[in-house]
C-alpha positions in Angstrom: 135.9 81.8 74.7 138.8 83.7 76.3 142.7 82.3 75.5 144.0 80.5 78.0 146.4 82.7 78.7 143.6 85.6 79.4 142.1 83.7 81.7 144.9 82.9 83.7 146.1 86.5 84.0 142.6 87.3 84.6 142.1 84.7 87.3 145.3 85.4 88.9 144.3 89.1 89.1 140.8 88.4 90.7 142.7 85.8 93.4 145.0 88.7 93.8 142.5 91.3 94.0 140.3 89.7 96.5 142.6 88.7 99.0 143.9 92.5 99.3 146.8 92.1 97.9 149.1 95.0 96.3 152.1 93.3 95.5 150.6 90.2 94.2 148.3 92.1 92.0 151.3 94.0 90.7 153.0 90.6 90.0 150.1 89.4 88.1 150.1 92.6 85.5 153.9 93.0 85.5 154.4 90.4 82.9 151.1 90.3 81.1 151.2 94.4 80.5 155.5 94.2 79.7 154.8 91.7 76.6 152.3 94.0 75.0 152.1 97.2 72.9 150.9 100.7 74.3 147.7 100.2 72.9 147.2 96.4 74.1 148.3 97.6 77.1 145.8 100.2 77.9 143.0 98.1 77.1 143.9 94.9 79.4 144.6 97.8 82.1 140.7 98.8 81.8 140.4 94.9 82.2 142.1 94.7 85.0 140.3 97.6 86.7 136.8 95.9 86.1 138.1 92.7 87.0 139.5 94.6 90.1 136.1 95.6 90.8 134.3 92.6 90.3 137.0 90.6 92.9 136.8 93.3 95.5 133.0 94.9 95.6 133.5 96.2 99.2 134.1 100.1 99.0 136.0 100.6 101.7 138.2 97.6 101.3 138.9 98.8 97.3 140.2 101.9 98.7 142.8 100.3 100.8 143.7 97.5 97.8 144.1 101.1 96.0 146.4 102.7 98.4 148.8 100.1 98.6 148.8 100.7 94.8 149.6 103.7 94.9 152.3 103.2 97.6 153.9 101.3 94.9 156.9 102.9 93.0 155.4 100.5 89.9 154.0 102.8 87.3 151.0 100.3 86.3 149.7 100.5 89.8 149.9 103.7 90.4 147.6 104.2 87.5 145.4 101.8 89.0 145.2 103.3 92.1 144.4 106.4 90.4 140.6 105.2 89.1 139.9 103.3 91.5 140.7 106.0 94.4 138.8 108.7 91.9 135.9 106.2 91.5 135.3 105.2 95.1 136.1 108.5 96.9 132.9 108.6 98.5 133.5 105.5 100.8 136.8 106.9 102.3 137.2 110.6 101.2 140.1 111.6 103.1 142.4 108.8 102.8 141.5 109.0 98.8 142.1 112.2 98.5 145.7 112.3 100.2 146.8 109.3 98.5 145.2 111.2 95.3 147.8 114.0 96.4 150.9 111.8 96.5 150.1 110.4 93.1 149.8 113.9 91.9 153.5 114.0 92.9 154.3 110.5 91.0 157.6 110.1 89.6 155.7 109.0 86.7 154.4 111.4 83.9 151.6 109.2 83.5 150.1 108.5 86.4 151.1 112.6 87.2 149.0 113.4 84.0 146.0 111.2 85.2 145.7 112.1 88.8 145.0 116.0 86.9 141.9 114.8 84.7 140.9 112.4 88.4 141.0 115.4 90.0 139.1 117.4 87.4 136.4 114.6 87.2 136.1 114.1 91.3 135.5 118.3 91.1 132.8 117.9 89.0 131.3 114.8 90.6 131.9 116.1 94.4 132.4 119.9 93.8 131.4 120.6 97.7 133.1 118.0 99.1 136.3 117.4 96.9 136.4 122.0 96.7 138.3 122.4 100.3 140.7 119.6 99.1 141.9 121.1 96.4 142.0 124.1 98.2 144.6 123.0 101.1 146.5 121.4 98.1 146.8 125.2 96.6 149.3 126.3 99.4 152.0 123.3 98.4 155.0 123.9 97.6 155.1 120.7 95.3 154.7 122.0 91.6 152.9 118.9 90.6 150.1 119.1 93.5 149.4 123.0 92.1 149.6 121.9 88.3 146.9 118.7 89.4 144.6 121.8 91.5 145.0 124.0 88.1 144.1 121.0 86.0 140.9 120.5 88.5 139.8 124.1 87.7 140.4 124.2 83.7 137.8 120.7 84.0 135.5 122.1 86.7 135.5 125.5 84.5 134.3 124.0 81.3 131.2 122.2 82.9 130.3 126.6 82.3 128.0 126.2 85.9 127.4 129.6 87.1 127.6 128.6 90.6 130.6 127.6 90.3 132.4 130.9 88.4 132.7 132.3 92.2 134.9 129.5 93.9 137.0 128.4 91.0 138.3 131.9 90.7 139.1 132.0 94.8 140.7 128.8 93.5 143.1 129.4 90.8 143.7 132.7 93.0 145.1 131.1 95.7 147.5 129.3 93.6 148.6 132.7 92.0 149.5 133.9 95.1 151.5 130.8 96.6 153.1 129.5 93.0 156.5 130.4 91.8 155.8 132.7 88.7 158.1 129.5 87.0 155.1 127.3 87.4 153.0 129.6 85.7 152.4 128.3 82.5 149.4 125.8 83.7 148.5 128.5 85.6 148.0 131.6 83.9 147.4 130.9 80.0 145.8 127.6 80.3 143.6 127.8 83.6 143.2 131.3 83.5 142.8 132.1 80.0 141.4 128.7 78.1 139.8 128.1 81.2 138.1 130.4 83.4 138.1 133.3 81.2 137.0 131.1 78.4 133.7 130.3 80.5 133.4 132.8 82.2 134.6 135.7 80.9 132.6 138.7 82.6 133.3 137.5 86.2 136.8 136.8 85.1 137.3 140.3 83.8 135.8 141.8 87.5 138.1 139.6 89.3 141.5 140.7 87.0 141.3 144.4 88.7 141.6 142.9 92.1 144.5 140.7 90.7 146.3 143.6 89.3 145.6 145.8 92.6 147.6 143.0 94.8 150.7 143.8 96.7 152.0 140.4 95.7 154.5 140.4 92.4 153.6 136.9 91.5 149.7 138.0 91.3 150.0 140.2 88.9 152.4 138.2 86.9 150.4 135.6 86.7 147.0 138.0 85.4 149.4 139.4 82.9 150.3 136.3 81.4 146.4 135.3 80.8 146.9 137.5 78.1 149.1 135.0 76.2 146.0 132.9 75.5 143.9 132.7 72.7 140.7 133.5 74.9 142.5 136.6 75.9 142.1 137.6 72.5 138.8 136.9 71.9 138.0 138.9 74.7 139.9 141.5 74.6 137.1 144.3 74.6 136.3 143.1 78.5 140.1 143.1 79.4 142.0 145.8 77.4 141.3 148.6 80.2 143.7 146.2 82.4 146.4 145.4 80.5 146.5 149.5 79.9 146.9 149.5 83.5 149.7 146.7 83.9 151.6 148.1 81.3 152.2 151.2 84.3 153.3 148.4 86.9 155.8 149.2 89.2 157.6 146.1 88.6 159.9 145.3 85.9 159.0 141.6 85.8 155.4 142.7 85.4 156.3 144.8 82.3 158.8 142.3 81.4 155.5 140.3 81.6 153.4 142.7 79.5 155.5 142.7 76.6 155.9 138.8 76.2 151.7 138.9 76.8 151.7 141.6 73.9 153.4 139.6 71.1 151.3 137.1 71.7 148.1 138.9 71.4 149.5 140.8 68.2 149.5 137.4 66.3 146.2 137.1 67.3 144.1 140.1 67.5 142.9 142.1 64.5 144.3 145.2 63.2 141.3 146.7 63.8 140.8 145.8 67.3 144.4 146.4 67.9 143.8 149.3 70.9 147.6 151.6 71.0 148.0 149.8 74.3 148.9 146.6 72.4 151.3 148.3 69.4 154.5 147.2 70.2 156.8 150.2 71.8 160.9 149.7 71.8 160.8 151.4 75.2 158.5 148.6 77.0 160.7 145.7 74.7 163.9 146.7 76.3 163.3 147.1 80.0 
């Protein structure tokens, strides 16, 4: 049998829950989830979501208990809202996936971290109807919305689903074209390299010489800093005849770009498949 005291909290939450109510749901956790330890804490949060679900087993008016959750500026139930927006998208797919988008721009590491792996998941789950989504999210100008779209592809890219190469890379483009080269870094070596290229590195490879042929500087940055990863490395057969070429680029930044990619893929390519493109030349390291 349950403490007492669990099955207050517990029956305080369902009341709370199944009248619709944000704010008194988020008065029921508050002082239950302050008195425990991280751990504690994360497991009477997955309580709370299945006793959430139990209260509340009507779709559509989950979705709106959700949104007021993530209205709040309380972190616990903006983490709430997160899974239960992610888990019940299909019953109101446009109001989850902009409130999805504002929690993307929590003020709250947390809840920023898991509306990414949300997104990621919904990807999978919905691919065509969660895709154009993500897609208008790609052109924001908030850094968290692009780094919760790049988390999406890096999740989508490991499922390795062949139909899928195609569209993630129109993706993750997208976001090179419209993201400050500053934001790059969930961008260019984790999504591009350890994710796209990683899965699928021959159409990744065919879509780098249309990346390095753009007009746009923040393109080209971007490819060139794939070559920081570790999956660069391993495929550097497919992607040395590039990185020949971006070593010529017009731009400074871009060669500025080349040299910190070529440090990186000195510590981690073999001497013997070091190509004279990649030896480190004082000329290149001072521009």
């Amino acid at each position: 049998m349950m403490p007492l005291a669990e099955q207050d909290w517990r029956r305080d939450a369902a009341d709370a829950a199944s009248s619709g109510s944000a704010s008194a749901l988020t008065a029921v956790l508050g002082p239950v989830l302050g008195t425990l330890p991280d751990k504690q804490a994360r497991a009477v949060k997955h309580q709370a979501l299945q006793v959430i679900e139990a209260a509340l087993p009507d779709p559509k008016r989950l979705v709106r208990l959700a949104s007021g959750l993530a209205q709040s500026g309380d972190e616990t139930a903006q983490e709430l809202a997160v899974f239960l927006l992610s888990g019940h998208y299909t019953a109101a797919p446009d109001e989850t996936a902009e409130r999805l988008r504002i929690l993307a721009e929590s003020p709250h590491a947390t809840v920023r971290r898991w509306t990414g792996e949300a997104c990621g998941t919904l990807l999978v789950k919905q691919f065509q109807a969660f895709y154009p989504q993500l897609a208008a999210w790609s052109a924001s100008p908030m850094p968290h919305e692009v780094t919760a779209v790049a988390h999406a592809v890096r999740i989508a890219a490991k499922t390795r689903n062949p139909a899928w190469s195609r569209p993630l890379l129109d993706l993750i483009e997208l976001l090179m074209s419209g993201t400050p080269v500053s934001a790059g870094k969930p961008i260019s070596p984790l999504t591009l390299g350890e994710g796209l290229l990683a899965s699928y590195p021959e159409e990744t490879a065919a879509r780098l010489d249309v990346w390095i042929a753009s007009a746009k500087e923040a393109v080209r940055i971007h490819a060139t800093n794939m070559y920081a990863s570790t999956a660069a490395a391993e495929h550097w057969d497919l992607l040395a005849p590039a990185f020949a070429k971006l070593e010529q680029d017009v731009s400074p930044a871009v060669r500025r770009a080349v040299v910190r990619a070529r440090k990186q893929l000195l510590k981690r390519l073999p001497p013997d498949r070091s190509a004279p493109s990649v030896q480190v030349r004082s000329q290149t390291d001072s521009e």
